[in-house]
N, C-alpha and C positions, 0 to 999 in steps of 0.2 A: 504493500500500500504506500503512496506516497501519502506527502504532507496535506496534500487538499483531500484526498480519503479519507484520514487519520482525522483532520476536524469535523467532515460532513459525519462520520460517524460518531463520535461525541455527541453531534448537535441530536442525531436520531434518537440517542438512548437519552437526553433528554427530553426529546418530544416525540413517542413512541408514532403518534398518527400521521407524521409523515416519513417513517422508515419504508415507504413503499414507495418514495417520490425518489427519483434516477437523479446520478448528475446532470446527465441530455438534460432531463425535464426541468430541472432547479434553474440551468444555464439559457434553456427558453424563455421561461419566467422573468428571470432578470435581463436578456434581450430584451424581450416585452413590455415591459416597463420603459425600459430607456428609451426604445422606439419612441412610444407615446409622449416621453418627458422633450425628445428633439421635436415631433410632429408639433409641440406644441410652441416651442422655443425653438423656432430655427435664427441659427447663427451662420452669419456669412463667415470669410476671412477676416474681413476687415471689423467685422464683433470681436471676432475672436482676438486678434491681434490687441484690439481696446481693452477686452477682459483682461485680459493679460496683464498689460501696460499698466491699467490701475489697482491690480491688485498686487502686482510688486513692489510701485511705488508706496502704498499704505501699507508698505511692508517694510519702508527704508531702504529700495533698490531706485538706482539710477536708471532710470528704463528711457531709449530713445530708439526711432525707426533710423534704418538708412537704408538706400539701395544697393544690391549686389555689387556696382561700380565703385561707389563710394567711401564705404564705412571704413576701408583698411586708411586709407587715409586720413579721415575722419576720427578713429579711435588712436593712431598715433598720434595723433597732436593734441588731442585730451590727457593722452598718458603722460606724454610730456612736460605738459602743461600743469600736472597735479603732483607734478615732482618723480615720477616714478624713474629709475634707473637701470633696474632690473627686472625682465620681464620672463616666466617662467611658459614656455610654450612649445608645442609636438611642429616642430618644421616641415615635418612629416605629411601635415595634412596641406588639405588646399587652401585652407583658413589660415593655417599656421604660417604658411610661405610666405601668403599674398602681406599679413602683418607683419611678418618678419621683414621683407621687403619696403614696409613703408617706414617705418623710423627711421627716427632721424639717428644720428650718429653719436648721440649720448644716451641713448637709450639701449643698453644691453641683451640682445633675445637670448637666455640660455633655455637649453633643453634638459631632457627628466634622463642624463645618460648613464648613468651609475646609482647603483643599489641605496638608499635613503642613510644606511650607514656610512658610508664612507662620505659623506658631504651633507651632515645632519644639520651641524653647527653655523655651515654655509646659509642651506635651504632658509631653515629658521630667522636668522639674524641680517642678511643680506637682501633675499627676495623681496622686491616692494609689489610683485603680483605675478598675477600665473592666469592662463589664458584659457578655456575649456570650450569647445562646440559640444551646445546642446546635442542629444539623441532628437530632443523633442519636447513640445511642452503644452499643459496644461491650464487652456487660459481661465479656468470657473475659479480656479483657486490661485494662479498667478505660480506656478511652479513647473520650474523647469529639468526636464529628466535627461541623467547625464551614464554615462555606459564607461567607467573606467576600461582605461586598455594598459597596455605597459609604454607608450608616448603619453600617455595623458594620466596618468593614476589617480586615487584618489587625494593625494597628498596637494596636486597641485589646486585643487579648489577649497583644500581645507587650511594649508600653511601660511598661502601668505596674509598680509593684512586687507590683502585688492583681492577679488574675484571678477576677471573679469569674463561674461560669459556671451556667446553667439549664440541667436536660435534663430534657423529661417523660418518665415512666417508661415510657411506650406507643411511644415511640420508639426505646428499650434491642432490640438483639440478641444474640443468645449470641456470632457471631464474625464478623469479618469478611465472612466468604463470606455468610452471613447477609444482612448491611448490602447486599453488593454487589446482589444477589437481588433484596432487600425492595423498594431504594432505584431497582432496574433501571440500574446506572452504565452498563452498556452500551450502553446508549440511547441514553446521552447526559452524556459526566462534564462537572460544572461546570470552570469555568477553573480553580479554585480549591479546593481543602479542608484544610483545618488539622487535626490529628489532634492530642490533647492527652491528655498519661496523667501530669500531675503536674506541678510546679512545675519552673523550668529547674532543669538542674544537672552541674555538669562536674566533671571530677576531671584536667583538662589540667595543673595546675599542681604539681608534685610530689605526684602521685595524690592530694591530700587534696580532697574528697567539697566543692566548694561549689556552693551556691544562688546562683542568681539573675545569673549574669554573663551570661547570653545572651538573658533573658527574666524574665517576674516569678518573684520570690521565694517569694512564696505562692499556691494555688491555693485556692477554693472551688467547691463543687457543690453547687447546691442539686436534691434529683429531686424532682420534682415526682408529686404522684400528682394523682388527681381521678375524678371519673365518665367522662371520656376512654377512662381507663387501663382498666377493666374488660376482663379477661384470657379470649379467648377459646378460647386455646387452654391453662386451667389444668390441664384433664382428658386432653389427648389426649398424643400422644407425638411431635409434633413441634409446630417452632415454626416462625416465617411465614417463617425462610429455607427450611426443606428442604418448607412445604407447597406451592412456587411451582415 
């Protein structure tokens, strides 16, 4: 049995009269729901992108659009510009390059290329941010879903004091069940996902509200839009969690 076995049985033997109800049937049920919940609330892109946008911001994230042409130039010069010197980021990817290419020459790109041991004291104390593309995100709740790999781990969105993150717009869904659908986790979930809806922040310490003790202090988003993004379903009344 795996793990989602293991709780739907728990749940039976506490509630004997539906130990006859199939996972198919449970997984209908909650399709059917959701269905009805989009049928009723259809979201374009451009909703979603908004959802988005202001729930990370009432969240304490820097959230700004930019198009696919622009942004790497556009976040280098904010980085810049906010003092940052050292920039922790996967070269590796297409995100990674086209930033790494647009700084300026005091701005340092280093990559994730040795074990956390050996360059702890580094990471910790020098990093002023570290760079992550989104999997994908979340716009009902404003959080963004991120796929550690060994170029991007999870360290780089949790060390420095900057997070700064990408998500293209065509990758936004209204809610989780959404994501789970779009994305098929039942297939197959990676080992790993990071779910991020704003800058760390605890209130442990005589309830007062602080940043940044369990993770960075500041968060940015950049969404990216582009000819990618073109929203197929602007006109209809669902979106690609509840057309699937």
């Amino acid at each position: 049995m795996n793990a989602r076995e293991r709780i739907l049985g728990r749940l039976r033997s506490a509630a004997p009269s539906a130990a006859d109800v199939s996972i198919d049937e449970l997984d209908r049920r909650i399709d059917a729901h959701y269905a009805g919940h989009y049928a009723m609330q259809p979201q374009s892109m451009q909703q979603r992108i908004e959802a988005l946008q202001t729930a990370l911001t009432a969240a304490h994230a820097d959230v700004w659009c930019a198009d696919i042409a622009s942004w790497p130039a556009q976040l280098a010069a904010r980085l810049a510009a906010d003092g940052v010197r050292r920039l922790l980021l996967d070269t590796a990817t297409p995100e990674g390059a086209a930033l790494a290419a647009a700084l300026p020459p005091d701005v340092d790109a280093r990559t994730y290329a040795q074990p956390i041991e050996r360059w702890k004291a580094e990471l910790f104390d020098t990093i002023d941010a570290g760079f992550t593309v989104a999997r994908s995100g979340i716009a009902s709740t404003g959080t963004l879903i991120l796929a550690p790999d060994a170029g991007t781990p999870r360290t780089v969105s949790l060390a420095p004091p900057l997070h700064v993150a990408l998500v293209h717009a065509h990758t936004l869904h209204a809610d989780l069940h959404a994501a789970a659908r779009a994305e098929r986790w039942r297939d197959g979930m990676p080992t790993n996902l990071v779910l991020v809806s704003g800058p760390s922040k605890t209130s442990d310490i005589q309830q007062t509200l602080a940043y940044g003790a369990h993770g960075p202090r500041k968060v940015w988003v950049v969404i990216v839009t582009g000819a990618a993004d073109a929203d197929p379903d602007a006109d209809k009344t669902t979106n690609e969690g509840a057309a699937r």
